[in-house]
C-alpha positions in Angstrom: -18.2 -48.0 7.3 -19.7 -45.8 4.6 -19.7 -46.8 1.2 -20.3 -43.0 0.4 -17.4 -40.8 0.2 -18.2 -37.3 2.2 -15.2 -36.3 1.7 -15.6 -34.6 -1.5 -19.0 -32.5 0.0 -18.6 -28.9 0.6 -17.2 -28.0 3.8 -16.0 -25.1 5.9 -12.2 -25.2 6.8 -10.9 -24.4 10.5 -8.2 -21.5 10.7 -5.7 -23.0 13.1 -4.6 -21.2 16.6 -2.6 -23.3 18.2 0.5 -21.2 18.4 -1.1 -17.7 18.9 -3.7 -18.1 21.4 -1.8 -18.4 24.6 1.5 -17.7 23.0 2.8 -21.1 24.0 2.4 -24.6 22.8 2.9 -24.1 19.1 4.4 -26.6 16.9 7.8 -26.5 17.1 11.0 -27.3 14.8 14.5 -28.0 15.4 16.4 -24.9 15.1 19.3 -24.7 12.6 21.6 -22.8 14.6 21.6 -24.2 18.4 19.6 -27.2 20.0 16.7 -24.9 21.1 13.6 -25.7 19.4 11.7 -22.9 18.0 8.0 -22.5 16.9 6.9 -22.8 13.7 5.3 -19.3 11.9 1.3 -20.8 11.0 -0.9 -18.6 10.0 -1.4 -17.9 13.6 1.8 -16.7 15.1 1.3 -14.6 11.8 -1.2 -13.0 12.4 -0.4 -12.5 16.3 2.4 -10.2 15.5 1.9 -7.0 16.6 1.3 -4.6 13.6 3.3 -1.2 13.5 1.5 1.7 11.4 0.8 5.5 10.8 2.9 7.6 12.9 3.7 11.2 12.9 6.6 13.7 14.6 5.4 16.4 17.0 6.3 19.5 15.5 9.3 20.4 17.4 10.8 16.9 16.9 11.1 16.1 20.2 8.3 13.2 20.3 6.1 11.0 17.9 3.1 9.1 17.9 2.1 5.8 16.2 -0.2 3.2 15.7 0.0 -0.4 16.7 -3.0 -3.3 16.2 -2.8 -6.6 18.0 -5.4 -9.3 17.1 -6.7 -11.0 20.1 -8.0 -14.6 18.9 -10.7 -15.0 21.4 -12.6 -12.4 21.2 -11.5 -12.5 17.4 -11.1 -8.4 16.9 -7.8 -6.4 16.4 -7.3 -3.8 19.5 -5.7 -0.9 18.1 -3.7 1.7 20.4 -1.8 4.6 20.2 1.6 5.1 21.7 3.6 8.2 22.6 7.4 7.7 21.7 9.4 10.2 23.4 12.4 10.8 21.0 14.3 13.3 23.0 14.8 10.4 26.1 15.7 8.0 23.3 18.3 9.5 22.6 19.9 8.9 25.5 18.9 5.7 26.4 21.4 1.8 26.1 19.6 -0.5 23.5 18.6 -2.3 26.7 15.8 0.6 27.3 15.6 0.9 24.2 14.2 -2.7 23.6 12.2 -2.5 27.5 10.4 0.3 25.7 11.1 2.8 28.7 10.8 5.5 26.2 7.6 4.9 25.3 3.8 5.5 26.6 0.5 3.9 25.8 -1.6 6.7 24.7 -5.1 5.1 24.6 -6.5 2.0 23.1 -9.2 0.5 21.3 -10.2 -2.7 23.9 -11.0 0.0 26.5 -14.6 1.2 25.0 -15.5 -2.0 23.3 -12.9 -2.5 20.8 -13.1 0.6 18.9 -11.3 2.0 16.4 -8.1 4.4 17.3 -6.2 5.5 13.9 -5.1 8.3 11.9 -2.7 10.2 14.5 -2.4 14.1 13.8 -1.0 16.5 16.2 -2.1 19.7 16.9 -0.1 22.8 15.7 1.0 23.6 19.4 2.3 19.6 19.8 0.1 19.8 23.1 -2.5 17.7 21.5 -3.4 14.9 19.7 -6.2 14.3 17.2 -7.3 11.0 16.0 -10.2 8.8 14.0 -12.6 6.8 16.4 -15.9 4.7 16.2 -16.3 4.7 20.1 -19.6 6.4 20.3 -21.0 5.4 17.5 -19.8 2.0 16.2 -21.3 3.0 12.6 -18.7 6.0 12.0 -16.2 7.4 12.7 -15.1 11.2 14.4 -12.5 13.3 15.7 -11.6 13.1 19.2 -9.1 14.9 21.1 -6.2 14.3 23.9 -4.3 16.3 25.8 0.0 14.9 25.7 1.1 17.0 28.3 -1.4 16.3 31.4 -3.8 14.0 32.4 -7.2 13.9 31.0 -9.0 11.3 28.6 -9.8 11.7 25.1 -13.4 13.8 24.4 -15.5 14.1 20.9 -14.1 17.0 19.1 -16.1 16.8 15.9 -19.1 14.4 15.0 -20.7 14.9 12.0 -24.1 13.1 10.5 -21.8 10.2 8.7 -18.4 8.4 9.0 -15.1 10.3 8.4 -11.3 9.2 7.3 -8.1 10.6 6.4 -7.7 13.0 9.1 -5.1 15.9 8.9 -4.3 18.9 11.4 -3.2 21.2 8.5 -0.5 23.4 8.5 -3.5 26.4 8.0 -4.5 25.3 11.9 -8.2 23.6 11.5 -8.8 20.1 10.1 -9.5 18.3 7.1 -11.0 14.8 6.8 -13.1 12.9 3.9 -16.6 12.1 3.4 -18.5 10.1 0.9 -21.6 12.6 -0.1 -23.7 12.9 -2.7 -22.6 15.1 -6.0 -26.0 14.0 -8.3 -28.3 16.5 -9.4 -30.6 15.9 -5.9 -27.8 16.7 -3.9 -27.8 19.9 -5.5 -31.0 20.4 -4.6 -30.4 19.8 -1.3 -27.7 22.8 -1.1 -30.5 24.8 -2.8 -32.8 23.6 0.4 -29.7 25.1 2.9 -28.8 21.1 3.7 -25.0 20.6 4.3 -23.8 17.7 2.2 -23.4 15.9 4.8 -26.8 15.8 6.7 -28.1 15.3 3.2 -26.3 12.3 2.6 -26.9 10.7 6.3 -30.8 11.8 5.5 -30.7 10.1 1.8 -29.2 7.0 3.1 -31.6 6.8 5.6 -34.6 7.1 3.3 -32.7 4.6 0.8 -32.2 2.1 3.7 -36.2 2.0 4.4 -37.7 -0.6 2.1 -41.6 -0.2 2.1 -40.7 3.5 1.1 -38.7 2.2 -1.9 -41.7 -0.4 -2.9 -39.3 -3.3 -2.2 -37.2 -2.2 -5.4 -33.5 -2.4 -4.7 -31.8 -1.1 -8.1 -29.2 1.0 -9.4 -29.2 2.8 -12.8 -26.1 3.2 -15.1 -25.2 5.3 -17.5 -21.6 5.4 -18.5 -18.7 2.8 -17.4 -17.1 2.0 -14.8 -19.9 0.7 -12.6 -18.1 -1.0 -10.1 -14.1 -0.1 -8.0 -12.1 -2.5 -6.6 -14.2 -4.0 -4.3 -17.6 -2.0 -3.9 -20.5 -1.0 -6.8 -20.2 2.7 -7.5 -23.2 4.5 -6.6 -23.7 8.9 -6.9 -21.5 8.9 -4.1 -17.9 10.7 -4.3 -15.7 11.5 -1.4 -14.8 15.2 -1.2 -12.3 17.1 1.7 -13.6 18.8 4.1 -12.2 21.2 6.5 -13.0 21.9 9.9 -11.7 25.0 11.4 -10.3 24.9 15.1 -10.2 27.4 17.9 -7.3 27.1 20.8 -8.8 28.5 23.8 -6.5 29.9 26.2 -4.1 27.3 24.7 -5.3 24.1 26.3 -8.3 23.7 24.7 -9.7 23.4 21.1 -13.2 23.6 20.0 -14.1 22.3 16.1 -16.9 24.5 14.2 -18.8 23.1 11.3 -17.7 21.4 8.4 -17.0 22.9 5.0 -17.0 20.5 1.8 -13.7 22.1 0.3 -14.7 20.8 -3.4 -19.1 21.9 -2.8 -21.1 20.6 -5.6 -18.1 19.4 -7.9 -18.6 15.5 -9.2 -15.4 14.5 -8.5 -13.7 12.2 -6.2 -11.1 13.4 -3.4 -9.0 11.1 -2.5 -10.0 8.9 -5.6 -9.7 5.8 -6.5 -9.6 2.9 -4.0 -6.3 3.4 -2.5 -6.6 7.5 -2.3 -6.0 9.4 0.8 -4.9 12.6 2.4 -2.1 12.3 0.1 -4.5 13.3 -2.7 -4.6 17.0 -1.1 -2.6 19.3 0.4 -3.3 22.8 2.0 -0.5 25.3 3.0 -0.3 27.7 5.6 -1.2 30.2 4.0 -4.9 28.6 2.7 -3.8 27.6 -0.5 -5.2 24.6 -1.4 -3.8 21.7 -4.3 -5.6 18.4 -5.1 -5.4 15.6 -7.3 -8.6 14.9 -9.0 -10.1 13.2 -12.0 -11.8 15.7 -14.2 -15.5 15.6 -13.6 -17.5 13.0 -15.3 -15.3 12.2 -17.6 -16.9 10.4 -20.6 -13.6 8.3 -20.7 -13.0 7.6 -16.9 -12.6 3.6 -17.6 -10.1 4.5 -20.3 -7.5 6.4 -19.1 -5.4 6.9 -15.5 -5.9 10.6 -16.1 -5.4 12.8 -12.7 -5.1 16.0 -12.7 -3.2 18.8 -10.2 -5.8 21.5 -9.3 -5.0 24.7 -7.4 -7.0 27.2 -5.1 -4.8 30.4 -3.8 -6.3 31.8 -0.4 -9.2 28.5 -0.6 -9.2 29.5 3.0 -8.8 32.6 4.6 -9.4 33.3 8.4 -11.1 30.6 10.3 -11.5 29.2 7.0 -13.4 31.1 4.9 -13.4 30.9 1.1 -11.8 33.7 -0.7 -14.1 33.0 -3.9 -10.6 32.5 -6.2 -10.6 35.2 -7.9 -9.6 34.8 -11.7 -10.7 31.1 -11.7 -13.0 29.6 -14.2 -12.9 26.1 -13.4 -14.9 25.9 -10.1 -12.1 23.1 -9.3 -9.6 26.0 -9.2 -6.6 26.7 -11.9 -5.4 23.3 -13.8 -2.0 23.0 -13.5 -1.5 20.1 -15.8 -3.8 20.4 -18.1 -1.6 19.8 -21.2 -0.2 16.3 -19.7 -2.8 13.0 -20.1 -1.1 11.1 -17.4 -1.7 10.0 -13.6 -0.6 13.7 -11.4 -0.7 12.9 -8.0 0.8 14.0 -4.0 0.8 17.4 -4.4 2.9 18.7 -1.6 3.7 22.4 -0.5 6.4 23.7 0.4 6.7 24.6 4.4 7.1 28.1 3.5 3.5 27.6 1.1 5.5 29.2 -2.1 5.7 25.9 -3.7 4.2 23.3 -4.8 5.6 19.8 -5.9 4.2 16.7 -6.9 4.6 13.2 -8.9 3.4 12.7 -12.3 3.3 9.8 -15.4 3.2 10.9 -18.7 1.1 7.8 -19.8 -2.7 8.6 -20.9 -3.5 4.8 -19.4 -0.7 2.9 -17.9 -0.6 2.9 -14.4 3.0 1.9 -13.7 4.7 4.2 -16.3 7.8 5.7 -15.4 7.3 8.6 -12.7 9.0 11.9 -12.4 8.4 15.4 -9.9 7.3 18.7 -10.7 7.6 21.9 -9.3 5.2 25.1 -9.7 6.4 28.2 -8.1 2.9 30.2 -6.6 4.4 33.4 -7.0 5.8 33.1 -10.8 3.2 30.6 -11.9 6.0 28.5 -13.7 6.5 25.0 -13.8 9.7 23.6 -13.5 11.1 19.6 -13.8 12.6 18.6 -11.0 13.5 14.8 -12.0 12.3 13.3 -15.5 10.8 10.4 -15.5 12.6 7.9 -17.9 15.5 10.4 -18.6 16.9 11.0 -15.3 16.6 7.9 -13.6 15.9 3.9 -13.5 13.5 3.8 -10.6 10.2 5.8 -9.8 9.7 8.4 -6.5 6.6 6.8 -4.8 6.2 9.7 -1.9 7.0 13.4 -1.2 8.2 15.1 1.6 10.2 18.4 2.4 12.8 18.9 4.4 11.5 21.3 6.9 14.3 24.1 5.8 12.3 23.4 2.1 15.9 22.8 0.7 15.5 18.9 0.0 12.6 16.8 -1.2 12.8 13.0 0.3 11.3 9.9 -1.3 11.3 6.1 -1.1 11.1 4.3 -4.1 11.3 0.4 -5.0 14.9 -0.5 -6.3 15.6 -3.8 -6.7 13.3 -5.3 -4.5 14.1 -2.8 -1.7 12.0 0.1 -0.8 14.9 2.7 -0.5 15.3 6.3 0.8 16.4 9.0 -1.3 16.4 12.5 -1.7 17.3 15.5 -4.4 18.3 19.3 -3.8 15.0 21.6 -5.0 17.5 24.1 -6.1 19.3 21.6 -8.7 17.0 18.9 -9.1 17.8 15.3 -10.6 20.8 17.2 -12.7 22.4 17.5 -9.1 22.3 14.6 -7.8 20.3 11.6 -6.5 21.2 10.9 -3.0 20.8 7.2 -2.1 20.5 7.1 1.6 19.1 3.4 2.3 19.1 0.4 0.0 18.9 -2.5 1.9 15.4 -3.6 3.8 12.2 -1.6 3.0 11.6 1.7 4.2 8.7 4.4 4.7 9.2 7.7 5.9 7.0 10.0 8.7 8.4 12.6 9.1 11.7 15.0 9.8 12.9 15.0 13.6 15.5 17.5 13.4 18.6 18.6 11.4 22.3 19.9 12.9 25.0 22.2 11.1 26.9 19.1 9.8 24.3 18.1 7.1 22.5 15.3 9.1 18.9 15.3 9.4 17.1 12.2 11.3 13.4 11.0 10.1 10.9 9.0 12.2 10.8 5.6 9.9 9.0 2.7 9.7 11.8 -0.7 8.9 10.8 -3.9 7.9 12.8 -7.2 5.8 12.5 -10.7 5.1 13.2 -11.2 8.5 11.5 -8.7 10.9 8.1 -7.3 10.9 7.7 -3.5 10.6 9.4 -1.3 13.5 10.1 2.2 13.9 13.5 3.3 13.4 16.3 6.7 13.7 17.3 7.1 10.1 20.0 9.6 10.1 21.1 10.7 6.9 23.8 13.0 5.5 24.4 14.9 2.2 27.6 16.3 2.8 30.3 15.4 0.1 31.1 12.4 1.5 32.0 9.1 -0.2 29.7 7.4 2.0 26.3 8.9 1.7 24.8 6.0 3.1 22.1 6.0 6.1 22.8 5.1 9.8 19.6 3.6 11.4 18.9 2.9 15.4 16.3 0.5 16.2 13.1 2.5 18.2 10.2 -0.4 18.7 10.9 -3.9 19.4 7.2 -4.9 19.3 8.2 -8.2 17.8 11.6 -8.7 18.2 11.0 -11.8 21.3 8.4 -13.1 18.9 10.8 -13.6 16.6 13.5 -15.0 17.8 11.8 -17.5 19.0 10.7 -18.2 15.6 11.8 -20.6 13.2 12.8 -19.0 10.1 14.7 -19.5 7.1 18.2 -17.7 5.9 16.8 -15.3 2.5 19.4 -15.0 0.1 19.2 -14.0 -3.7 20.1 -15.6 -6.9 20.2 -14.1 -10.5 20.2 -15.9 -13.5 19.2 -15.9 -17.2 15.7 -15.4 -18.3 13.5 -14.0 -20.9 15.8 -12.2 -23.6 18.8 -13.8 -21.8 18.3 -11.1 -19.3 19.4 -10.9 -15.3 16.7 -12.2 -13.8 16.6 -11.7 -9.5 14.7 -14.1 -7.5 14.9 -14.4 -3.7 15.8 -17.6 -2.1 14.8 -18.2 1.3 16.8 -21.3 2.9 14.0 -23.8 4.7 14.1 -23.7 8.4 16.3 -26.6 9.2 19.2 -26.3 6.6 22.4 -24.9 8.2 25.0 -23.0 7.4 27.3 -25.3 8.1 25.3 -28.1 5.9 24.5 -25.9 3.3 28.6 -25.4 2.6 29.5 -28.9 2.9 26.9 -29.8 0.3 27.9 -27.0 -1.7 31.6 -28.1 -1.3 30.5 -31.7 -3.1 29.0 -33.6 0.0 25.8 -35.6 -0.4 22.7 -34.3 0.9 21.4 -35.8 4.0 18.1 -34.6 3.2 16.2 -32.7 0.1 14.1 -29.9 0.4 10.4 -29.0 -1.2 10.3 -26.0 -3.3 7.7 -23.4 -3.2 7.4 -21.0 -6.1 5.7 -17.9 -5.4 4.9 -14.8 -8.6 3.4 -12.0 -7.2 0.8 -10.0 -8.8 0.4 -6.7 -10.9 2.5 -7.8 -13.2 3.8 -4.8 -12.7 5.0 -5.2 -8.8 7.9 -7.2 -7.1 8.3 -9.6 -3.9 10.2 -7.3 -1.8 12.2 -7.5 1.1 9.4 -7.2 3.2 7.2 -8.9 6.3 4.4 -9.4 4.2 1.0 -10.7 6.5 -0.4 -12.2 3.4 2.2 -14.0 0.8 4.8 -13.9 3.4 7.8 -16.2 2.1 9.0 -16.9 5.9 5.9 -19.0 6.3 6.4 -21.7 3.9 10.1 -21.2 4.8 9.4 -21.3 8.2 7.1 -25.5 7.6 10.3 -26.7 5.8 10.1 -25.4 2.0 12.4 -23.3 0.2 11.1 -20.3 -1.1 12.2 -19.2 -4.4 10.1 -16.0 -5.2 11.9 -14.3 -8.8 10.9 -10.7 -9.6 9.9 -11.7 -13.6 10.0 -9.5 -16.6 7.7 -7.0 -15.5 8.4 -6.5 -11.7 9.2 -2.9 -11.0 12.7 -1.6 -9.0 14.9 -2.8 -12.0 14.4 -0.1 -14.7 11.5 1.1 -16.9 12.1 -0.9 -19.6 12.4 -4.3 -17.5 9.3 -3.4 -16.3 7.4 -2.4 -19.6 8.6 -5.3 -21.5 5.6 -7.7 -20.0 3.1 -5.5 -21.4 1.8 -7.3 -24.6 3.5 -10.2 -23.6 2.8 -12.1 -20.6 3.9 -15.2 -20.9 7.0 -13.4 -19.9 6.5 -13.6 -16.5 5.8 -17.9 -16.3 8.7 -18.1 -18.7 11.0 -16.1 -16.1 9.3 -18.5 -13.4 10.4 -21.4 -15.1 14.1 -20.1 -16.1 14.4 -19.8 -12.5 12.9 -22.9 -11.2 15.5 -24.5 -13.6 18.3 -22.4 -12.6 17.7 -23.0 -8.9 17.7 -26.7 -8.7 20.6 -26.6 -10.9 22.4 -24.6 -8.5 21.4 -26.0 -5.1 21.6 -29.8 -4.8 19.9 -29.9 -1.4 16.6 -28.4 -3.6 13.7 -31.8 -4.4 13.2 -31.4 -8.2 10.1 -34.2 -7.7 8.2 -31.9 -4.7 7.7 -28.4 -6.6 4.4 -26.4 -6.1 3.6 -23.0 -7.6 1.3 -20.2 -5.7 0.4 -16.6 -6.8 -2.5 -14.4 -6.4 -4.0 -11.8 -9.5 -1.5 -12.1 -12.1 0.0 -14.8 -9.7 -3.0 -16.3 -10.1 -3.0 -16.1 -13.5 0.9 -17.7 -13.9 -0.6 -20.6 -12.0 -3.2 -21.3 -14.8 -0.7 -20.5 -17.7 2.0 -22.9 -16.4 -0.5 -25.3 -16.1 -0.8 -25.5 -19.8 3.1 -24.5 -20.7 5.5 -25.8 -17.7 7.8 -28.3 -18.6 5.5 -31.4 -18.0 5.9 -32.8 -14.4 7.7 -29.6 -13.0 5.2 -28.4 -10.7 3.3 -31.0 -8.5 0.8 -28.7 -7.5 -0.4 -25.0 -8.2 -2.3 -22.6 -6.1 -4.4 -20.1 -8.4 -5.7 -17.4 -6.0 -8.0 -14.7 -7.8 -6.5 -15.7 -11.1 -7.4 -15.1 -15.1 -8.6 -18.0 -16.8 -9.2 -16.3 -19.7 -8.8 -13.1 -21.4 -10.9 -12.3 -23.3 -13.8 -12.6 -20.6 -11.7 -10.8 -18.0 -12.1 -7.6 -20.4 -15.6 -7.3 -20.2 -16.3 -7.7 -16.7 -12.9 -5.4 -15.4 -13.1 -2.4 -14.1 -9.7 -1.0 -15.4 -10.3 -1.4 -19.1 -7.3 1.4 -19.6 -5.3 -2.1 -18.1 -6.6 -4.4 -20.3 -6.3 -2.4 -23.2 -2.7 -1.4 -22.4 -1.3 -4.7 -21.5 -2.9 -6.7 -24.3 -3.0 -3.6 -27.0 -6.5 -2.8 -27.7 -9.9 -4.3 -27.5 -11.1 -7.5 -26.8 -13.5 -7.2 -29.6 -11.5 -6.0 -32.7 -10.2 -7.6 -35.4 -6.8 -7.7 -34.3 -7.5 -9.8 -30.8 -9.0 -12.4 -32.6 -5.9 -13.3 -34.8 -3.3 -16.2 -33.1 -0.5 -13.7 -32.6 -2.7 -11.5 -30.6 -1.9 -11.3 -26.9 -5.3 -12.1 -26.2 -5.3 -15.5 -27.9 -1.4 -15.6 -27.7 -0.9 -15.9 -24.3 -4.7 -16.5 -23.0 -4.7 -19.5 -20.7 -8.0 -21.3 -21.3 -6.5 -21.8 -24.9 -4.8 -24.9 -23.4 -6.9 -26.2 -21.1 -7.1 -29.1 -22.6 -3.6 -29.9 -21.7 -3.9 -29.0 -18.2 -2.8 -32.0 -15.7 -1.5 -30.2 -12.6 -3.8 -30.2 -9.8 -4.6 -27.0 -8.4 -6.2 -25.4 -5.3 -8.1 -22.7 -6.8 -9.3 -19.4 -4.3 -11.9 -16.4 -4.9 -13.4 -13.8 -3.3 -17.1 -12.6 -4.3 -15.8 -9.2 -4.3 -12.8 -9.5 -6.2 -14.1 -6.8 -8.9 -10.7 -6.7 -10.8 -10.8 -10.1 -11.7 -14.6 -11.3 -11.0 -15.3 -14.9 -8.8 -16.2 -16.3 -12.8 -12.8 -16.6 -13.5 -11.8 -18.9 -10.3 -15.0 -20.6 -11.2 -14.3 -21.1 -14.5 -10.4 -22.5 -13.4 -12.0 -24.9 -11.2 -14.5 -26.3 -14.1 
């Protein structure tokens, strides 16, 4: 025997796949319900659930295509495919087909050339084909490829270009748009003098940058203004800009893609921008009209503010695409349509008819989750109208825009209480007519319109997902007739996961509310362990004894300004600790979003709020629910979750929590605001600077509520995770928790 103990060297920990890699012999658990056993969800029956994405509606509604992604575990890749769903033979089909999946048809699929890429659906104006992003020729970037829907044929290229391409869009203007990363310094512009593209200049600069004897071995970047890093990747004299490509139908059965055309040429400015961006950043009518949500260039105050602004280009693109100069326009970006408000203007949206434009917009100069309302801008009168004010007109914030295809309704989704909902507003009246409410229980996304009849019902293509099921496509018929029941009828499309899980063990989610901060309503979810029954749960409840006491684990998502939803999340997914016996209590805090602006606003400048609402409902919880084990309590969150962990290891009750899981976490605040890349979040949430007078007095949030302030007093022990490139809250942070 050693008289060393190894045990505490570093080490590499083994994923388990013992459930997922045959799809048999996984651990199993007595089911609550009948005396089958069922397998356990581990982390690899997770993540061996087939994953439903993008899709989008053929024009005349009578099909759709979508994206799927299966991860196979031996060759340890995700094989992506495409799949036709043909709606019109749905809708004649039992659920029996229905769930066989006779209406559907594999399209093509990733595995086939050496587990390419497949994503980013688009159909052609005609419907007769389909676009889509792939890396199959060139595993270093992506392109456009082509397929024909109605005959048989394989994809082919339809437009390479010198680097990698995203967010691709068929555009109601015919021809196609995608992004690019390129260049916008001052030698970029030299290049355009030279008659290079931007994009052959950037593949030829990266190139030259990638050769190291021509460099002299020096590998360094030089700043000049903040931020220097996003998310998850340094910034560099890179921006992505939109690019369209236009497209010629030949003879209607083929198309042929000409050359590519950087849509914002020369301008510093990023399109999409930010680190979540996408096609949703621009929009282009039929008509050529451009609109795009962009930062003003090289703005001295970029790490200070959420400023976006709404930018407009009439006849941007004339036949085949070519520019129309803008006549009248100053700003090479086009005409500034919200130039008088500081806030975050984003998904602007035309009309179908191209003689309006909406889109969503914050009033806040630098807070990202402030209250959000839509606008409309008429092309022809150049006024701006308020379709819903944020704040005034409503408790909950539109997170999406689409038109009806008559262009008499807009429809959004939005978060209300935990849910992600439908809903949708007349153009003509706005939020002073009415907010329809057409879902409210699970969490939706909308694709796209299918098709509308005289009665007042239209049906969308939408993606479903709760608690309980992973994401499938559904019907969602809705109505907005003057009905007492507006509600939603839905009809289930995919059922890509349904055998998975049933023959999974899950637990029963349920809700409780209960006083917290401010002796306010407080919602939590509750998610039963795998294991307790109905049946046991109500004799307990009735006075009975337990036969048995659950573990309890705590979970506070992140943001602070977010919620646990009722969703099938593949990361901080409540059914998996449900699933190994725990109950899952998960409370939306002081600060979560869905339950009114205010509820949301009032962690800002205080964030203790959120471990204080943790607590309150820890407490509440075992008071309520005898079968809960006060002695086996664990708490786990990630970001701000992460940061809860290390606060309630100096303020929980002592002995409430047995263990803590701090994943990318503060440890303290003061340090976190000089090595963010969001100052505009720092300064908001804790009211100012790090470095004035104010933060340094003991009322200040930043000593107030700062978590290394009682470290002293920390006892809990805690698992403590970080990623390198976590640039939000930088790897010193988990360092410094685990010192």
């Amino acid at each position: 025997m050693s008289i060393y103990d190894r045990s505490i060297l570093p080490s590499r920990p083994v994923p388990s796949v013992s459930s997922q890699q045959n799809k048999i012999g996984a651990a199993t658990i007595n089911n609550d319900e009948s005396s089958t056993s069922k397998k356990i969800l581990d982390a690899a029956r997770l993540i061996g659930m087939t994953r439903v994405g993008s899709a989008v509606v053929s024009p005349n509604g009578q099909t759709a295509v979508f994206h799927t992604s299966d991860y196979d575990f031996t060759k340890k890749k995700s094989n992506q495919q495409l799949w036709l769903a043909d709606l019109q033979l749905a809708s004649t089909l039992d659920d029996n087909a229905i769930r066989r999946h006779d209406h559907l048809r594999k399209l093509t699929e990733g595995k086939q050339y050496d587990w390419a890429s497949v994503t980013s659906p688009q159909y052609s104006p005609c419907g007769g084909h389909l676009a889509f992003l792939s890396n199959r020729k060139d595993k270093d970037k992506s392109s456009v490829w082509v397929l024909p829907l109605d005959g048989p044929g394989e994809a082919r290229l339809l437009a390479e270009f010198p680097i990698s391409v995203g967010d691709l869009h068929w555009t109601a203007h015919g021809g196609i748009a995608v992004s690019a990363s390129v260049y916008v310094d001052q030698q970029s512009v030299d290049d355009g003098g030279n008659g290079k593209d931007a994009m052959t200049a950037t593949a030829d600069r990266d190139k030259a940058l990638a050769d190291d004897d021509a460099l002299g071995g020096l590998d360094a970047v030089l700043y000049h203004k903040l931020p220097i890093r996003e998310w998850d990747r340094w910034l560099d004299a890179k921006m992505a800009h939109p690019f369209y490509i236009p497209v010629t139908d030949v003879a209607g059965t083929l198309y042929n893609a000409t050359n590519a055309k950087d849509l914002l040429a020369g301008i510093p400015t990023a399109v999409p921008s930010g680190a979540f961006g996408g096609s949703e950043d621009w929009s282009i009518s039929s008509q050529g009209h451009m609109a795009f949500s962009a930062r003003p260039p090289l703005a001295s105050d970029e790490a200070w503010t959420t400023n976006r602004n709404i930018y407009l280009k009439i006849n941007h693109l004339g036949k085949d695409g070519k520019d129309q100069n803008n006549a009248g326009e100053d700003d090479p970006l086009g005409t500034c349509l919200t130039l008088d408000n500081p806030g975050f203007d984003t998904n602007p949206t035309f009309s179908p008819d191209g003689k309006y434009l909406t889109w969503l917009t914050m009033a806040g100069p630098a807070y990202e989750a402030d209250a959000i309302g839509v606008q409309l801008y008429e092309l022809e009168t150049g006024v701006t109208s308020t379709l819903l004010k944020a704040e005034e007109d409503w408790e909950y914030s539109p997170h999406s825009l689409t038109w009806s295809k008559d262009g008499q309704r807009l429809y959004f989704t939005t978060d209300m209480r935990s849910r992600g909902a439908l809903c949708s507003i007349d153009v003509a009246t706005g939020a002073k007519g009415g907010i329809t409410i057409h879902t409210s229980e699970s969490s939706l996304s909308l694709h796209g319109e299918i098709d509308t009849n005289d009665d007042g019902e239209r049906s969308f293509l939408t993606t479903v997902q709760s608690l309980t099921m992973p994401s499938e496509l559904f019907l969602t018929t809705t109505t907005t007739k003057d009905t007492k029941d507006k509600g939603a009828t839905q009809r289930q499309l995919t059922h890509f996961n349904t055998d998975a899980i049933s023959e999974t063990s899950l637990g029963r989610p349920g809700e409780i509310i209960y006083k917290g901060a401010k002796d306010e309503d407080v919602q939590a979810w509750l998610v039963r362990p795998a294991g307790l029954t109905i049946k046991e749960e109500e004799r307990i409840n009735s006075g009975g004894k337990p036969t048995k006491k659950y573990p309890v684990a705590v979970l506070y998502h992140g943001g602070p300004q977010g919620s646990t939803g009722d969703d099938f999340h593949y990361r901080w997914n409540l059914q998996y600790y449900a699933s190994m016996g725990f109950a899952v209590l998960a409370p939306n805090f002081h600060g979560s979003t869905g339950f009114g602006h205010q509820f949301c606003r009032d962690i800002s400048g205080n964030w203790e709020v959120g471990g204080i609402d943790t607590i309150a409902g820890v407490r509440a919880a075992l008071k309520k629910y005898p079968w809960l084990d006060s002695e086996r309590v664990v708490g786990l969150g990630a970001s701000y979750g992460g940061y809860t962990s290390n606060w309630l290891n100096g303020n929980a009750p002592k002995g409430m929590f047995k263990a803590l899981v701090c994943h990318c976490g503060t440890f303290d605040l003061k340090s976190s605001y000089y090595a963010t890349e969001e100052l505009f979040f720092m300064e908001t949430e804790f009211g100012g600077p790090a470095y004035t007078d104010r933060s340094l007095q003991k009322d200040s949030p930043y000593q107030a509520y700062n978590p290394s302030t009682k470290v002293h007093e920390w006892e809990t022990p805690t698992l403590v995770i970080h990623g390198a490139k976590d640039f939000r809250l930088v790897e010193s942070e988990g360092i410094s928790t685990f010192t």
